[in-house]
VEXVEXDO-737229 format. One line per field, with one value per residue (C-alpha): x, y, z; residue number from 0. Coordinates in steps of 0.5 Angstrom, whole numbers, always signed. Layout:
residues N
x X,...
y Y,...
z Z,...
k NUM,...
***
This chain:
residues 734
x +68,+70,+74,+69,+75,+80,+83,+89,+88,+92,+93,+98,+94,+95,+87,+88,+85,+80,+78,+76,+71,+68,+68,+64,+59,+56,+55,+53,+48,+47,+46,+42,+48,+51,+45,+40,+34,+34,+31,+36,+36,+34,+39,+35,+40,+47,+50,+58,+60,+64,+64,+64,+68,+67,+65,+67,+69,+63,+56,+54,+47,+44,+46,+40,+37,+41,+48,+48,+47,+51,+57,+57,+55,+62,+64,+68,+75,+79,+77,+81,+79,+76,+77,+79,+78,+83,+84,+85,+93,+95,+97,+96,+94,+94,+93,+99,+98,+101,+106,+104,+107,+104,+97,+98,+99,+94,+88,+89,+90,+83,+80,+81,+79,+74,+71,+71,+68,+61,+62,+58,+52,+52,+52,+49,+41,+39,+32,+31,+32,+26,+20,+15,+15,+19,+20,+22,+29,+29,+25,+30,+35,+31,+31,+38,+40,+35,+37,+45,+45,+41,+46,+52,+49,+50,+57,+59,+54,+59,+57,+66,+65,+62,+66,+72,+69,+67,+74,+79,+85,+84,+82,+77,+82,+87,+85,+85,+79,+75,+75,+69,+66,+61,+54,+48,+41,+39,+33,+34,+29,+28,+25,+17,+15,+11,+17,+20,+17,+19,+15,+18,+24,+29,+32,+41,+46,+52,+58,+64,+72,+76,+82,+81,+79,+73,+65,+61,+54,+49,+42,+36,+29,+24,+24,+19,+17,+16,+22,+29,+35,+41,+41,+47,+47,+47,+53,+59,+64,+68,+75,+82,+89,+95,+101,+108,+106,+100,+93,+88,+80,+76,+70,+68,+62,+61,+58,+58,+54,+49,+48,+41,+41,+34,+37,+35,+37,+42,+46,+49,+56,+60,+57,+59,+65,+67,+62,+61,+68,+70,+66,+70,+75,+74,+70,+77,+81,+76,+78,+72,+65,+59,+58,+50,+46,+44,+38,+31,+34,+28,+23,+21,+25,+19,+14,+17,+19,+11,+8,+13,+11,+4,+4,+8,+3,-3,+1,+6,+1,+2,+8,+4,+0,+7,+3,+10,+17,+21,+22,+16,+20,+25,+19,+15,+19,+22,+15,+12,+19,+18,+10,+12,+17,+12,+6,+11,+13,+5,+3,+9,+8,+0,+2,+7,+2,-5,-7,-13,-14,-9,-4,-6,-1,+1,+7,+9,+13,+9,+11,+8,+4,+4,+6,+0,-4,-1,-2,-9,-12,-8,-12,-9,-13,-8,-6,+0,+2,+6,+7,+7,+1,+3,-1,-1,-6,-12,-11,-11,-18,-22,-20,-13,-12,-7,-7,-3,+1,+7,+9,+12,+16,+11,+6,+0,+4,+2,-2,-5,-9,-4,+1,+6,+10,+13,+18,+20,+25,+22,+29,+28,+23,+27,+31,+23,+20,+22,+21,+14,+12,+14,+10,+4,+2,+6,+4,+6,+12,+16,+20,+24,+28,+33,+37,+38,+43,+38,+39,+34,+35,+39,+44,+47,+54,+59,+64,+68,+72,+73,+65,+62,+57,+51,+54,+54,+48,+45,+48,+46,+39,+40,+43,+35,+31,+34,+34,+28,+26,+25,+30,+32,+33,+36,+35,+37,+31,+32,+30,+34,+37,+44,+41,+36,+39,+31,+30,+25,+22,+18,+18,+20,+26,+21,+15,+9,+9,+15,+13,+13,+21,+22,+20,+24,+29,+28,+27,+35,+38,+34,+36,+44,+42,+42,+50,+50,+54,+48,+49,+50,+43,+40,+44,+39,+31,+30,+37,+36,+36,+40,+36,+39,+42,+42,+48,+54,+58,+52,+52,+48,+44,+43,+38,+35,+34,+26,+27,+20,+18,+12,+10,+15,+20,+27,+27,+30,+26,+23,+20,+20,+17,+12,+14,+19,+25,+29,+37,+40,+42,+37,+32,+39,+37,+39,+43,+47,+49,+51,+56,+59,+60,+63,+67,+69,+71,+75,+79,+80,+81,+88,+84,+87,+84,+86,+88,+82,+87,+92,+86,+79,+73,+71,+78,+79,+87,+87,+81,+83,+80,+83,+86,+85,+83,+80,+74,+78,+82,+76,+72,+78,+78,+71,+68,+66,+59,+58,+61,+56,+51,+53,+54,+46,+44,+46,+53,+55,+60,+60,+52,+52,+58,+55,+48,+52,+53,+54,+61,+64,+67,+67,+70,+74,+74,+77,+73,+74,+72,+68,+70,+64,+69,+70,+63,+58,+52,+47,+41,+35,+31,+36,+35,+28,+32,+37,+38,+33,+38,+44,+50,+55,+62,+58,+56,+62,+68,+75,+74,+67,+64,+70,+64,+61,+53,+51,+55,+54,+47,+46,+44,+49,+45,+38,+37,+38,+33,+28,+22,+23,+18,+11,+12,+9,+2,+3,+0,-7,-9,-13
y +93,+94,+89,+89,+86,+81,+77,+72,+65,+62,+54,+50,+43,+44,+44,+50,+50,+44,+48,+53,+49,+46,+53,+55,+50,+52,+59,+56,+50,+53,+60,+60,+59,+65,+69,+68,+71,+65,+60,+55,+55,+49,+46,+45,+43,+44,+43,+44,+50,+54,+61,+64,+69,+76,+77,+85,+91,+94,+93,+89,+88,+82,+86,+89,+95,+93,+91,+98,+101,+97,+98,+106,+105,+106,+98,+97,+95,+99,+104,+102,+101,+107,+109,+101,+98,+93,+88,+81,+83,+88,+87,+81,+74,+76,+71,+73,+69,+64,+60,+53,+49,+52,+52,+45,+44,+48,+45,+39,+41,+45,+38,+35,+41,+42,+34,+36,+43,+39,+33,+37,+38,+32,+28,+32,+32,+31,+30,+38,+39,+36,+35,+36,+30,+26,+30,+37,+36,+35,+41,+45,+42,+45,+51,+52,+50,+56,+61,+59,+60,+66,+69,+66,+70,+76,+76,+73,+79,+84,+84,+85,+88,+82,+77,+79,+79,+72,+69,+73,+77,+78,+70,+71,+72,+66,+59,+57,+60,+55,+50,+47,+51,+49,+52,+51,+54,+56,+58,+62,+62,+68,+66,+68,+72,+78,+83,+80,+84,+79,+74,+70,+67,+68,+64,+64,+62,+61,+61,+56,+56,+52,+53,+61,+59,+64,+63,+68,+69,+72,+74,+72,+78,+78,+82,+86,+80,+75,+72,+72,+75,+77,+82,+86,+90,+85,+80,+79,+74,+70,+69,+64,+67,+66,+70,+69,+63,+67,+65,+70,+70,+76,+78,+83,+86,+87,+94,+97,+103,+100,+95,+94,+92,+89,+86,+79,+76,+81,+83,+90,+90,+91,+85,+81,+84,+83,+78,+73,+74,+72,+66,+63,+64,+59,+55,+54,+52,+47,+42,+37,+34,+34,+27,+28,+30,+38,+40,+39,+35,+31,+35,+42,+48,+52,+49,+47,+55,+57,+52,+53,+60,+59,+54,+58,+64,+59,+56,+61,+64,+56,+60,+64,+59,+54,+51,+46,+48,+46,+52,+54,+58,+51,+46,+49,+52,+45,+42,+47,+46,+37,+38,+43,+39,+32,+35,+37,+30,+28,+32,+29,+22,+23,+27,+20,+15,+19,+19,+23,+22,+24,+19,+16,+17,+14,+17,+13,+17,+23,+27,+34,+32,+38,+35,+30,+36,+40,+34,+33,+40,+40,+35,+28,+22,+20,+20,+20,+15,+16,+13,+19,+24,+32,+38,+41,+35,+38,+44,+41,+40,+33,+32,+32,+25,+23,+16,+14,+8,+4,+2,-5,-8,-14,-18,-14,-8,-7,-1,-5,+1,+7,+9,+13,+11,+18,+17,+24,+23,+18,+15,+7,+6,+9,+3,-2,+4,+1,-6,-5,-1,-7,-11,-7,-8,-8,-1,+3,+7,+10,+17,+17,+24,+20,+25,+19,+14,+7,-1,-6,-7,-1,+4,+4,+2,+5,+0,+4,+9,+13,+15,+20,+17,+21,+18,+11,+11,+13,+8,+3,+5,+5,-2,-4,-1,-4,-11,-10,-9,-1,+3,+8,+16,+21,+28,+34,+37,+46,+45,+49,+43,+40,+33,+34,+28,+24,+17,+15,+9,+10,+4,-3,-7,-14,-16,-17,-23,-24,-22,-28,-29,-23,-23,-29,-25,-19,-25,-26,-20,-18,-24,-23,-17,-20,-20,-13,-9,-6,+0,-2,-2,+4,+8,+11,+10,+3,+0,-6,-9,-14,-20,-27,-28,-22,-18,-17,-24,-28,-35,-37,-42,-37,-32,-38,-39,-36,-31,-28,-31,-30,-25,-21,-19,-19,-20,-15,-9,-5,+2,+8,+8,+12,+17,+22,+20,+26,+24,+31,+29,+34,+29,+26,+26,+33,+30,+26,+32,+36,+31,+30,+37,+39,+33,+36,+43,+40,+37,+43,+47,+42,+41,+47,+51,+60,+61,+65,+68,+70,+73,+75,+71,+73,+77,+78,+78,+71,+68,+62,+59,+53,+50,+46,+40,+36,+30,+25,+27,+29,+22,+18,+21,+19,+13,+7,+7,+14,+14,+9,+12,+19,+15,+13,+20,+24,+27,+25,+28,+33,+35,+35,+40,+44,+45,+47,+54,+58,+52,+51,+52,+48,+49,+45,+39,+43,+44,+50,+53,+60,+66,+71,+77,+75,+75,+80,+84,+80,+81,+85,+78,+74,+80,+78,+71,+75,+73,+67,+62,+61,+63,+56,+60,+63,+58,+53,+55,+56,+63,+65,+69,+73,+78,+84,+82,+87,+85,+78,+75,+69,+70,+70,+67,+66,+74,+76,+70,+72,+69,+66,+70,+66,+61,+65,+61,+58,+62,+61,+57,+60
z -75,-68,-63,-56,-52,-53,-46,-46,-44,-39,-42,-38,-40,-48,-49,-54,-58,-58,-52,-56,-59,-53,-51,-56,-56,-49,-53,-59,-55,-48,-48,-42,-37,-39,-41,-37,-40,-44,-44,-49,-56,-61,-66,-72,-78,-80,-86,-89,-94,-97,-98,-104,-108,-109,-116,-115,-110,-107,-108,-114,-119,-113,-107,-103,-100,-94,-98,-101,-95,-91,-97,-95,-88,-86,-84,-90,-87,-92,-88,-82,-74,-71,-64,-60,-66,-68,-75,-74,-78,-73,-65,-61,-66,-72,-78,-84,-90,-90,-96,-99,-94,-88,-91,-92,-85,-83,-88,-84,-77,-79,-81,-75,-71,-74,-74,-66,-67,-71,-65,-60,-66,-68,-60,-57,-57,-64,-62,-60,-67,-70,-65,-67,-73,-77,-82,-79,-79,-86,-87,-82,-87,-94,-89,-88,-95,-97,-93,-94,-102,-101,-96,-101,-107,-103,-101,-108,-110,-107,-100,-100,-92,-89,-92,-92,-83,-84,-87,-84,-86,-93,-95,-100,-105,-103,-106,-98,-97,-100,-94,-91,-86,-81,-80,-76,-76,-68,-66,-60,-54,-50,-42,-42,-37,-36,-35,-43,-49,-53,-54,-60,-61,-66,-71,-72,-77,-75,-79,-75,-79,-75,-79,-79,-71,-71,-71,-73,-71,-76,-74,-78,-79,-83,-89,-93,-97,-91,-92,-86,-88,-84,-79,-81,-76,-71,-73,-69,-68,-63,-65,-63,-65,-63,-62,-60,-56,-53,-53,-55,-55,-58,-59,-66,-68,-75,-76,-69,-70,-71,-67,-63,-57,-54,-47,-49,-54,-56,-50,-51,-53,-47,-44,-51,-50,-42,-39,-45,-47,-39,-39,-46,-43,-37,-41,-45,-41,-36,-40,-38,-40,-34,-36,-36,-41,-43,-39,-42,-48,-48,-49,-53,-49,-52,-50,-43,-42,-43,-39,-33,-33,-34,-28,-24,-25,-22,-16,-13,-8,-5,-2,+1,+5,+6,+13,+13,+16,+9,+5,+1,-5,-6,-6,-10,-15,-15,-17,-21,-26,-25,-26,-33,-36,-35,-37,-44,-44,-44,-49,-54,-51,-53,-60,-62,-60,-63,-56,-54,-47,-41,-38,-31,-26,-19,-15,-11,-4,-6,+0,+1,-5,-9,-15,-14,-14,-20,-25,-22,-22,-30,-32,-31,-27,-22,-14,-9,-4,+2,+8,+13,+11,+11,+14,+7,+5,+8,+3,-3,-3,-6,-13,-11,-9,-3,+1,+7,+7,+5,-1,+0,-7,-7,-11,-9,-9,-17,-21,-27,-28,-28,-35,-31,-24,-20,-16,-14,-9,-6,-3,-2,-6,-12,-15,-14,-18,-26,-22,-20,-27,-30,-27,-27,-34,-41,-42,-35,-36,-30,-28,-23,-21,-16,-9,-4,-6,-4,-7,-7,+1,+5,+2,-5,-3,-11,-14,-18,-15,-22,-22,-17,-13,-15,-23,-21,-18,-24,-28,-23,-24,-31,-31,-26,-31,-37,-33,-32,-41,-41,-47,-40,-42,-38,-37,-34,-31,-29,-22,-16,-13,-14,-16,-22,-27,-28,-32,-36,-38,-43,-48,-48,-51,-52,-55,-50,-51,-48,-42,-38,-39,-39,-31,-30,-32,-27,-21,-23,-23,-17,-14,-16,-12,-5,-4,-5,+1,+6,+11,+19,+22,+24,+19,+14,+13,+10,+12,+13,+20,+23,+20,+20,+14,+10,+14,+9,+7,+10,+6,+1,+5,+10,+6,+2,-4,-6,-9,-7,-1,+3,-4,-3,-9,-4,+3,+7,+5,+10,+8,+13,+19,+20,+25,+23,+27,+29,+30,+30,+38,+40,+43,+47,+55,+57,+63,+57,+53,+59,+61,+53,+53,+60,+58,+52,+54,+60,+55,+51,+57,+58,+65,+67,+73,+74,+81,+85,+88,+83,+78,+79,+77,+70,+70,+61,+62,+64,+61,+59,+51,+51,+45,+39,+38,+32,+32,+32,+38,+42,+40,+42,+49,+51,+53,+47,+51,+49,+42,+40,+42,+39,+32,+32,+32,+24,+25,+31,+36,+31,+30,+39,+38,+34,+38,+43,+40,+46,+48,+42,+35,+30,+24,+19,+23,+29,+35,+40,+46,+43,+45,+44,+44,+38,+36,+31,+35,+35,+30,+32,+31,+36,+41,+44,+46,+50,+58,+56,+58,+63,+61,+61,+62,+68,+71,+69,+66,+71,+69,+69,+63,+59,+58,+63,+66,+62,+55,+55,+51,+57,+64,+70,+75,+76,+78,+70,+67,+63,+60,+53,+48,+46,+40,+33,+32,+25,+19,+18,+13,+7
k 0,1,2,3,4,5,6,7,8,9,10,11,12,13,14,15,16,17,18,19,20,21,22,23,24,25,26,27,28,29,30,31,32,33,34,35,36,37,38,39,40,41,42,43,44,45,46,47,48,49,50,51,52,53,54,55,56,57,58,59,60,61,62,63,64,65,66,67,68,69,70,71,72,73,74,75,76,77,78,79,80,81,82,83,84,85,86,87,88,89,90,91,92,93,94,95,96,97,98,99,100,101,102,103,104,105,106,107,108,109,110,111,112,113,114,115,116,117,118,119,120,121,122,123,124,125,126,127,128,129,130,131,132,133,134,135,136,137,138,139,140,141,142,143,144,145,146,147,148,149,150,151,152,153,154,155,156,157,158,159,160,161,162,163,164,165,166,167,168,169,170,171,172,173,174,175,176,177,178,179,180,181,182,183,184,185,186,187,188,189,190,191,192,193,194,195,196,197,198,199,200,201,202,203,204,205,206,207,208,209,210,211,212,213,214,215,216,217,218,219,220,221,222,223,224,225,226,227,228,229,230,231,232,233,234,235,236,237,238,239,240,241,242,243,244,245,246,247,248,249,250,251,252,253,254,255,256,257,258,259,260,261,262,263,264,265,266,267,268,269,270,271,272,273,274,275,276,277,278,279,280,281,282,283,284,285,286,287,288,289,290,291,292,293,294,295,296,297,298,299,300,301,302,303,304,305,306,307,308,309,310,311,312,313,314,315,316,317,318,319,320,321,322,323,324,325,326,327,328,329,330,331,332,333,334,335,336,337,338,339,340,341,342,343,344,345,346,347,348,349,350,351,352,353,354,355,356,357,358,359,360,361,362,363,364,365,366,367,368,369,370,371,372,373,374,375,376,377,378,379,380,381,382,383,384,385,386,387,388,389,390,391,392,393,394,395,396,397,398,399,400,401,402,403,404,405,406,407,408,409,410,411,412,413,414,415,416,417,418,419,420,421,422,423,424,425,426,427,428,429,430,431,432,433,434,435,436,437,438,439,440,441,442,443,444,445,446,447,448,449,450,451,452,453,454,455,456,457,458,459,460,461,462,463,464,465,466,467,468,469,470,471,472,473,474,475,476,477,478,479,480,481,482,483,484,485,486,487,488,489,490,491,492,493,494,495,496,497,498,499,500,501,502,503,504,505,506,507,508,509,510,511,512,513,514,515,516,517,518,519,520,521,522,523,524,525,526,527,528,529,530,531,532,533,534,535,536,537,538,539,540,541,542,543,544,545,546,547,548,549,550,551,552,553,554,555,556,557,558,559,560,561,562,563,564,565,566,567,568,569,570,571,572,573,574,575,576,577,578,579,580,581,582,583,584,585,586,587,588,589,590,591,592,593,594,595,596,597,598,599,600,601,602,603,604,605,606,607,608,609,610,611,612,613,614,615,616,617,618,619,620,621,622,623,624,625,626,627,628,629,630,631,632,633,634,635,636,637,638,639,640,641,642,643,644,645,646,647,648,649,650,651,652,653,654,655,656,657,658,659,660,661,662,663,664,665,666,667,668,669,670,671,672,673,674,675,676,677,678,679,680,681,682,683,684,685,686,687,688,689,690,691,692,693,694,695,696,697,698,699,700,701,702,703,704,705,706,707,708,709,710,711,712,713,714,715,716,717,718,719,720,721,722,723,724,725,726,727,728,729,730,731,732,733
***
């Protein structure tokens, strides 16, 4: 046995050592945060136990071939530690024997603790551990009982070492001992991909002790018969003690000469001991829950893994040809990870309900389209719908289906035709998606991965200051979904973006003949929407403008009392425009913004002015650079005329400032006159933009340029102007 690492842990919030179990149970259930060459695990049961006696000193009669060789192999504790090695009854954290009294105290201070470690088994994605049918959980049960008995007789045979690892400092011989444990069979799934040799995933028990604080881990192989055994050369242990007030996490392995490291599943042991033993430790010590789902929880790891790297082998080169100014590595990825894990969701849909054909599918917000393509191309009748077609369409090709329009949440804007509603950031459209999948057809079920926080009509306004916006946004969506009469699920989606929390709405909380009364009640709560705060107009895409009648605290006999006049399901809805405004000040009147920013500066400057007598123009030494102000102090010294037309572009004053680069600095909320003596040489890139425009210093500042002509990037006069470089033509199109 050897100790790899051990670190002390820092507890000022007294987490300890319920910590450690929540710590655990991100090792123990998302590998893949810290070990990112996997994919995740798959809980597939667990059970309690107890461990069993040792019948004899060494290998006896039931002991296998591995045992015996196990027993002369050298990892036997008699023999004491070997260079670095350290027992859990010498240094720092040693558990001594403990009298009848203390064992009393600590057998039911375990119990609770080790209610808390099983907790995250028990309430956390139940469903991975039985995906394919009713009844594998109950055979990965049989399983782990099979595997469990057989592993016991082993250690009662005479496997003394291991157990003496497994139970702490000689416990096997105390009554004690025979407290219950925790254990659970994982399934370890490694990432598929051209550079992983391992192709398979691997099977785990994991041995939990809460009143010992220690969770082993005990790799699984084939034997020569077929059947899975413990890799003795693999197991490892992660261990909580404490010693004279002092926290200490450590990581042991079981017999360390002969561990095998493959990279994946079985890192090497310095990463065990350093990087895995440093996460533990912050993991500890956080002291809070994420409040969303584990990602993928929904669906097959495995079978998500397989197809995601399929896809993105058949869609990457889409990069390559990417003809629109977003970023192609994002967007695509994104979306080839969203077409994954809907196309797994399908296949298990169809597998549940002994469906044959492909679901349908209407996205409804579809943007670059690609999504639409990808389920398209996979098999899935299906089609898109944005109010602004896109460049990349014309790539796509005829059986990729993508229309242009908006989509009004009205009595003719239904698709009776279609299983599944997409709304894949699809803004103000978001929270009508349930509504009008309900109203399609009994059977239509929706998913919808939120970014953009929108209400029925204008932007979503929170009313509990205890949840974050992005979490009481997805409850509000919840709440319309249930109202609506789905049984709503959320997920975590693996996609790069801070927002990858979906719902889904893939079955009915009502019989269909209650469909009727069903929809009166979505009238009413849509209705009970109206008074809800909206934004001011001309903030954000389909804000609601200044109607009559629908501006927040407007009467009730002001908005009127049907709740779907004219067709529409709720006054008030406008869907995007058409032309993609552009509210980053940059099509402000160049007269405008010259104006602003000399204003600024002057401000900053103290409208102090250097004598032309007293110090030349462009002179370093008595440079003036102004001093400092904040947003706020600059807002509050212009003009209302110009605050109000700043505050209807994105950004305001600020977005204004920080265009102009070549003036200003802003930082932290503090604006700055730039001092470009202070600046970095410029980029090669950035060099062919050299002497293309005229230096502002030069031409308004009290002292001029602080820099010499020939140092400085802008031009001092018409003289030094140069052409600007010709525009790069657009990649062409494969």
């Amino acid at each position: 046995m050897a100790e790899l690492g051990r670190v002390v842990v820092r507890d000022p919030a007294s987490l300890l050592p319920g910590g450690f179990w929540a710590g655990v149970a991100v090792w123990l259930e998302r590998p893949q945060v810290a070990n990112k060459r996997l994919c995740g695990v798959r809980l597939e049961a667990r059970r309690s136990a107890t461990l069993p006696r040792a019948e004899a000193r060494g290998p006896g009669p039931n002991a296998g071939p591995e045992q015996e060789e196990q027993a002369g192999a050298g990892c036997r504790p008699e023999e004491g530690p070997g260079p670095g090695q350290r027992f859990p009854e010498e240094g720092p954290g040693p558990r001594p024997s403990a009298g009848p009294a203390e064992s009393q105290g600590r057998r039911q201070q375990g119990e609770a603790q080790r209610k808390a470690a099983a907790a995250p088994l028990l309430s956390g994605a139940p469903e991975q551990r039985g995906k394919a049918g009713a009844g594998e959980g109950d055979f990965a049960a049989l399983h782990l009982d099979s595997l469990w008995d057989d592993f016991s007789q082993s250690l009662a045979g005479g496997n003394r070492e291991l157990l003496t690892f497994l139970s702490g400092s000689g416990a096997e011989s105390q009554p004690e001992a025979q407290h219950e444990l925790d254990v659970v069979l994982r399934t370890v799934i490694p990432k598929t991909s051209p550079h992983c040799p391992l192709g398979g995933p691997r099977k785990e028990i994991v041995v939990q002790d809460v009143l010992n604080g220690t969770v082993t881990f005990l790799p699984l192989e084939e034997g020569d018969e077929g059947n899975l055994k413990v890799k003795m050369s693999n197991v490892y242990q992660i261990q909580l003690s404490q010693n004279e007030g002092e926290w200490f996490i450590s990581v042991l392995i079981f017999c360390p000469e002969r561990w095998h490291s493959d990279g994946i599943v079985y890192p090497k042991p310095t990463w065990l001991g350093e990087e895995l033993l440093a996460k533990l430790a912050r993991w500890c010590v956080e002291g809070r829950q994420s409040g969303f789902k584990s990602t993928l929880s929904l669906i097959s790891i495995m079978k998500y893994s397989k197809a995601y790297q399929e896809l993105k082998e058949k869609y990457k080169g889409m990069v390559k040809v990417w003809p629109e100014v977003t970023d192609p590595e994002k967007f695509v990825y994104e979306d080839v990870a969203i077409a994954a894990y809907l196309l797994i969701l399908w296949e298990e849909e169809r597998a549940e309900r002994g469906l044959t054909a492909k679901q349908s599918f209407v996205d409804l917000g579809c943007g670059n389209g690609l999504l639409v393509h990808i389920l398209s191309s996979e098999g899935h009748p299906g089609r898109g719908i944005d109010v602004r077609r896109r460049n990349i369409w014309d790539m796509y090709g005829p059986q990729t289906h993508l229309e242009e329009g908006a989509v009004t949440p009205n009595d003719n804007t239904l698709f009776p035709e279609a299983d599944w509603l997409i709304g894949n950031h699809s803004d103000e459209l978001t929270p009508w998606i349930p509504v009008i999948a309900a109203r399609s057809s009994y059977h239509c079920r929706f998913f919808v991965l939120p970014c953009c926080f929108f209400d029925f009509i204008g932007k979503y306004q929170r009313r509990q200051s205890t949840k974050t916006q992005y979490r009481g946004y997805l409850d509000f969506l919840t709440e319309v979904g249930s109202a609506c009469g789905f049984r709503v699920e959320e997920d975590c989606l693996r996609i790069p973006s801070t927002k990858r929390v979906c719902l889904i709405g893939k079955s009915r909380t009502y019989p269909a003949a209650a469909e009727a009364s069903m929809d009166e009640q979505r009238t009413r709560y849509i209705s009970s929407r109206r008074g809800c705060p909206v934004s001011p107009p001309g903030e954000g895409l389909g804000a609601l403008e200044a109607a009559a009648g629908h501006a927040p605290g407007a009467q009730a006999s002001q908005r009127g009392t049907e709740a779907r006049p004219e067709g529409l399901w709720l006054s008030g809805f406008h869907p995007r425009e058409k032309a993609e405004r552009v509210r980053n000040c940059a099509t402000l009147p160049r007269d405008f913004i010259d104006q602003v920013v000399l204003r600024v500066a002057r401000l900053l400057l103290g409208g102090q002015r250097s004598d032309a007598g007293s110090a030349p123009r462009g002179g370093v030494e008595a440079w003036n650079r102004g001093g400092s102000l904040s947003l706020a102090e600059v807002a509050s010294e212009l003009d209302r005329e110009t605050l109000q037309r700043l505050k209807r572009e994105c950004g305001g004053l600020q977005t204004l400032l920080r265009n102009s680069h070549q003036v200003f600095q802003v930082v932290n909320g503090q604006v700055r006159i730039r001092d470009w003596r202070e600046e970095k040489l410029w980029e090669e890139k950035e060099l062919e933009a050299r002497k293309t425009r005229i230096c502002w210093f030069f031409t308004h500042h009290p002292d001029g340029c602080v820099l010499p002509s020939d140092c400085c990037p802008f031009a001092h006069g018409p003289g030094e102007l140069r052409p600007a470089p010709a525009t790069r033509k657009k990649r062409q199109l494969l």
